[in-house]
C-alpha positions as CSV (number, residue, x, y, z in Angstrom):
1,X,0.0,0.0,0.0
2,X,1.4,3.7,-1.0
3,X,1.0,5.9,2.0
4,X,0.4,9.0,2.0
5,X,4.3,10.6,2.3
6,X,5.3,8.0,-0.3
7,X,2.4,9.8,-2.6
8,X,3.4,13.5,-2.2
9,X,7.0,12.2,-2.6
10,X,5.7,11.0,-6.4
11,X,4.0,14.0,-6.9
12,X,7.0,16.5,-6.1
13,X,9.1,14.0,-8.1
14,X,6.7,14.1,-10.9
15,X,6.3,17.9,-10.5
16,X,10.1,18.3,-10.4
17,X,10.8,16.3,-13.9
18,X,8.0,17.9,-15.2
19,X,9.6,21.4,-14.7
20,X,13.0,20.1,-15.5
21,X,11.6,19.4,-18.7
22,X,9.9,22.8,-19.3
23,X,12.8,25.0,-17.9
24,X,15.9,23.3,-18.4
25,X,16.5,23.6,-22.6
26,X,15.6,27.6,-21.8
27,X,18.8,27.8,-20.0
28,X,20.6,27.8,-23.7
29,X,19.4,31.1,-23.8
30,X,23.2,31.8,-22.3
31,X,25.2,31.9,-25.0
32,X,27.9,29.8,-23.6
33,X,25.8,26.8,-23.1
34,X,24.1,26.6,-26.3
35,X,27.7,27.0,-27.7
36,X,29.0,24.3,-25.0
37,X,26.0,21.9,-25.6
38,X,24.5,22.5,-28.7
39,X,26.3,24.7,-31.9
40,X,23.8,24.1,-33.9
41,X,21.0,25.7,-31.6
42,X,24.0,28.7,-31.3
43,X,23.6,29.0,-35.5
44,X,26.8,27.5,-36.1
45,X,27.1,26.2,-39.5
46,X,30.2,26.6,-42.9
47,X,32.8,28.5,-41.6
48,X,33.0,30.8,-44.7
49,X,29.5,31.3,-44.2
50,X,27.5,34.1,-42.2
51,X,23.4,33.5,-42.0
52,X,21.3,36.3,-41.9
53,X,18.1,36.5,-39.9
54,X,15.3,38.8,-38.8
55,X,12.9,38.1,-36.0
56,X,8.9,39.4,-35.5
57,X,8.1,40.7,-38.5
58,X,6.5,41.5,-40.9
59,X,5.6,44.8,-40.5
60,X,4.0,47.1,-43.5
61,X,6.6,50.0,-42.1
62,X,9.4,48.8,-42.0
63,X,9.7,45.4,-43.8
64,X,10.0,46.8,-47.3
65,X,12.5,48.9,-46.3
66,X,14.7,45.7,-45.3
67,X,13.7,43.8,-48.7
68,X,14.9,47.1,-50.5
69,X,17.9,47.2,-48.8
70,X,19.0,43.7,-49.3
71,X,18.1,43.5,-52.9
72,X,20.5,46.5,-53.3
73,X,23.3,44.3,-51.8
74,X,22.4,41.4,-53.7
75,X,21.8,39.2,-50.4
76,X,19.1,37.2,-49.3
77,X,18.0,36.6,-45.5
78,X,16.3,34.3,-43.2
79,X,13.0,36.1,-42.0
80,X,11.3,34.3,-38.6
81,X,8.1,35.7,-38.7
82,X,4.9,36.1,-36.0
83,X,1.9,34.2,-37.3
84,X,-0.4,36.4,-36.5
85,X,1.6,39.1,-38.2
86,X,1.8,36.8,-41.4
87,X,-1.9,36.5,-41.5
88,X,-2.2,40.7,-41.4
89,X,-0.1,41.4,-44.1
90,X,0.4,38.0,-46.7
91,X,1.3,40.4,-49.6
92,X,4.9,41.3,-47.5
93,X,5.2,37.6,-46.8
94,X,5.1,36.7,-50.4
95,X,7.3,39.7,-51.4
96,X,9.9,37.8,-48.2
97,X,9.4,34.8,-51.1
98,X,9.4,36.5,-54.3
99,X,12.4,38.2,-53.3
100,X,14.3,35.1,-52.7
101,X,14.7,35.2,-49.2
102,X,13.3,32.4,-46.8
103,X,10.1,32.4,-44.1
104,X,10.9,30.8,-41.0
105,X,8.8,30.4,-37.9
106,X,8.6,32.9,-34.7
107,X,5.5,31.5,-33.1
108,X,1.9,32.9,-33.5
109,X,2.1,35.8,-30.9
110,X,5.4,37.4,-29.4
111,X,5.0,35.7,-26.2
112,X,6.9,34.6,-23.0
113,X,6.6,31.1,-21.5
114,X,6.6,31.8,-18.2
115,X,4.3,29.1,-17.0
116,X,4.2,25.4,-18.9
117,X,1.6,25.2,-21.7
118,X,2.6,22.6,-24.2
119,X,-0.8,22.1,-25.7
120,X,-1.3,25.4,-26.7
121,X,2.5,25.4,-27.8
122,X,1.3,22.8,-29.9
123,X,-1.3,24.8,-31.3
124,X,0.5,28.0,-31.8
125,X,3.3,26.8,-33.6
126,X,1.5,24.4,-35.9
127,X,-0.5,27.3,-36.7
128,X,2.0,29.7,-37.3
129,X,4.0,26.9,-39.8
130,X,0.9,26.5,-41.4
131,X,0.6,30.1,-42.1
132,X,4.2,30.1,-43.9
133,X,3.5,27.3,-46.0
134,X,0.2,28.5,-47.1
135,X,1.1,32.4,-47.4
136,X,4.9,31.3,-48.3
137,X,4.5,28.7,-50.9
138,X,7.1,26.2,-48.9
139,X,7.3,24.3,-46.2
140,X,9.6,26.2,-43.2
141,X,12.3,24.3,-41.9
142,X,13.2,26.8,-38.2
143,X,11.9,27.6,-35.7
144,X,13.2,30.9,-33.4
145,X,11.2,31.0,-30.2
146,X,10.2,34.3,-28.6
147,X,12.8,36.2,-26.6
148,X,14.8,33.0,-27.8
149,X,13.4,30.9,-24.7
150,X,13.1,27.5,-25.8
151,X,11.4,25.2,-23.3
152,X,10.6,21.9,-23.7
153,X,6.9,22.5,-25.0
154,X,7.9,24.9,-27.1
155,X,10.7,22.1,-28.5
156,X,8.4,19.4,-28.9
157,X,5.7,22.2,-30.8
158,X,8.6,22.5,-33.1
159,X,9.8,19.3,-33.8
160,X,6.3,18.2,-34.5
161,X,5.7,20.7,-37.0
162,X,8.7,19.4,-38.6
163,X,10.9,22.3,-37.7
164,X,14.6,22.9,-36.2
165,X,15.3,25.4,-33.4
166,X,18.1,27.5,-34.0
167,X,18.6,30.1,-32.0
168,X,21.3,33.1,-32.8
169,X,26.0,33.3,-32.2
170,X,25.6,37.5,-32.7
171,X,23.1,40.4,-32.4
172,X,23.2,43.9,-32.5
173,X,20.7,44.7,-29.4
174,X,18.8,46.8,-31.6
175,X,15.7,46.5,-29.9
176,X,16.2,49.3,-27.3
177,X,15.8,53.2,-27.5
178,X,19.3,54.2,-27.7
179,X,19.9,52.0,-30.4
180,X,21.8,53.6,-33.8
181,X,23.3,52.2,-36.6
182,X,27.0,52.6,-34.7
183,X,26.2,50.9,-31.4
184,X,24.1,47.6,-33.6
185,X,27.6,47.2,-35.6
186,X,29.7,47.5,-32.9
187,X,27.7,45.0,-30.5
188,X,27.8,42.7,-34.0
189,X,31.4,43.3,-34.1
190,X,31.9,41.3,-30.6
191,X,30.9,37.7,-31.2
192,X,30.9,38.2,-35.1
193,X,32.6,35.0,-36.9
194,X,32.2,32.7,-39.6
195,X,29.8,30.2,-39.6
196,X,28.0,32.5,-37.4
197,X,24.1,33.4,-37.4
198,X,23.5,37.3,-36.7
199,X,20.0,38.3,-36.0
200,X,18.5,41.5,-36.4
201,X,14.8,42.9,-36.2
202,X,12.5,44.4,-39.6
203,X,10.2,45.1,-37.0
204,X,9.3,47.0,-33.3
205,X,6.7,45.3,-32.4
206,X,8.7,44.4,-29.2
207,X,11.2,46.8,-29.7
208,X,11.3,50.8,-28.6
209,X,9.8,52.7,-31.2
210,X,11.4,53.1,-34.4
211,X,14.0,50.8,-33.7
212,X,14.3,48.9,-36.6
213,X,15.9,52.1,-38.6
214,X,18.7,51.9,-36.3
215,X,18.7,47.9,-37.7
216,X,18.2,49.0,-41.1
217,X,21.2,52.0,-40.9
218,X,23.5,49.3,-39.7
219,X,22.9,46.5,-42.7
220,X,24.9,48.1,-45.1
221,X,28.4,47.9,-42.8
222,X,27.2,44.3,-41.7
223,X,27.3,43.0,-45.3
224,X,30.2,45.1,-46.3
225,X,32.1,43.5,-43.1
226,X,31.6,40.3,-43.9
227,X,32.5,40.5,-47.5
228,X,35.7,42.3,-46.4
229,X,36.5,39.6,-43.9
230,X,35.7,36.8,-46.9
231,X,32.8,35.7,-45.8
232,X,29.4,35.4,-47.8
233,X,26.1,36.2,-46.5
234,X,23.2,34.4,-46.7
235,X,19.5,32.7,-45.6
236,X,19.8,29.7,-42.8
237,X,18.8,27.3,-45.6
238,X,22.7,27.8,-46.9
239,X,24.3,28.2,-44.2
240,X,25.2,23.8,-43.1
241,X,23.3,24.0,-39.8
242,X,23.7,20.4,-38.2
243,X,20.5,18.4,-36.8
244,X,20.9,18.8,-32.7
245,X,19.4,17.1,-29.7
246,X,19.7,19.7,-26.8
247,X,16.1,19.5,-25.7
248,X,16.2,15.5,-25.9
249,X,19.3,15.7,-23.6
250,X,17.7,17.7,-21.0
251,X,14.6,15.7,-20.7
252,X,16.9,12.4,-20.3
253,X,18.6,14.3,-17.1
254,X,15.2,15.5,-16.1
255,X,13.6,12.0,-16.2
């Protein structure tokens, strides 16, 4: 017979793997242990190869302006896009497409997971990959979670829509305020390498107002870096990434 100790011991051991499982892949948000555990997950991919990305668009102000900007440079990008963002404006998403550049998955809403929710994980992400392929014309293959918090719901949501997290090696913190084309290249400039993934943002929809210009200001002298340095730029799709099983691994050592 279980007594009654022995059963709260199995619930706060159940509620303890449980929660092992939801937080323990978020703590790859550290750049040093997504590079220590997983370099796919940190973007890593061909040395002589720097992938592009943009997170939470798109956005009818400020999107074009990216797509303008990278057709004048001749280089093509990796865009992670909001579902629900997707579903406003479809004509930008199949100018992201038309333009040559790849749709990639950002969830439905911009969202953080704060409490455990993997059903409507589930439901979110399927519906945003759903959106891309209809709106898109392809099927995605990423996924980039909010905030870049991947817990184990949100893993599984992804993996089941057939997608790969991959998270980001450099960004420009050009979501704040004080944000300018100077202070996004010089924050790049830090962890900026080959075989690197750099993500920026097309829109502010998380970010201080008006951000994104200071995003926008800085892509010329991003590209031109790069090319000086010997290094192409290009969508995640080119860029090697490796398959990775971070989110498996921490649900073994929470089990």
């Amino acid at each position: 017979m279980v007594t009654a100790d022995q059963a709260r011991r199995a619930v706060a051991g159940a509620a303890l793997a449980a929660a092992g499982w939801h937080i323990g892949p978020a703590a790859t948000w550290l750049p040093a242990v997504r590079r220590a555990l997983s370099p796919a997950l940190d973007g890593q991919g061909d040395p002589g190869h720097v992938a592009l990305t943009f997170d939470d668009g798109p956005d009818p102000r400020s999107t074009p302006s990216f797509l303008e900007a990278l057709d004048r440079h001749s280089v093509r990008a990796t865009f992670f896009v909001l579902g629900s963002a997707l579903e406003r404006c479809p004509g930008i998403g199949r100018q992201i497409v038309d333009g040559g550049h790849e749709l990639a998955v950002h969830g439905w809403h911009h969202e953080a997971p704060w409490y455990p929710r993997p059903v409507r994980d589930l439901r979110d992400v399927k519906r945003a990959a759903d959106a891309v392929r209809r709106i898109g014309g392809r099927q995605p293959l990423w996924y980039r979670p909010p905030y870049g918090i991947l817990t184990g719901g949100r893993w599984a949501a992804a993996r089941l829509a057939g997608l790969q997290p991959v998270l980001w090696s450099a960004w420009g913190r050009d979501w704040t305020a004080r944000a300018r084309p100077d202070t996004v290249l010089a924050e790049l400039a830090k962890t900026l390498r080959g075989g690197g993934t750099v993500v920026l943002h097309d829109s502010d929809c998380t970010s201080a107002p008006d951000a994104w210009r200071a995003s926008l200001g800085a892509l010329p002298g991003l590209i031109s870096r790069c090319r000086a340095l010997g290094l192409t730029v290009g969508p995640l799709a080119e860029h090697g990434i490796a398959e990775h099983g971070i989110a498996e691994r921490f649900a073994r050592n929470a089990s």
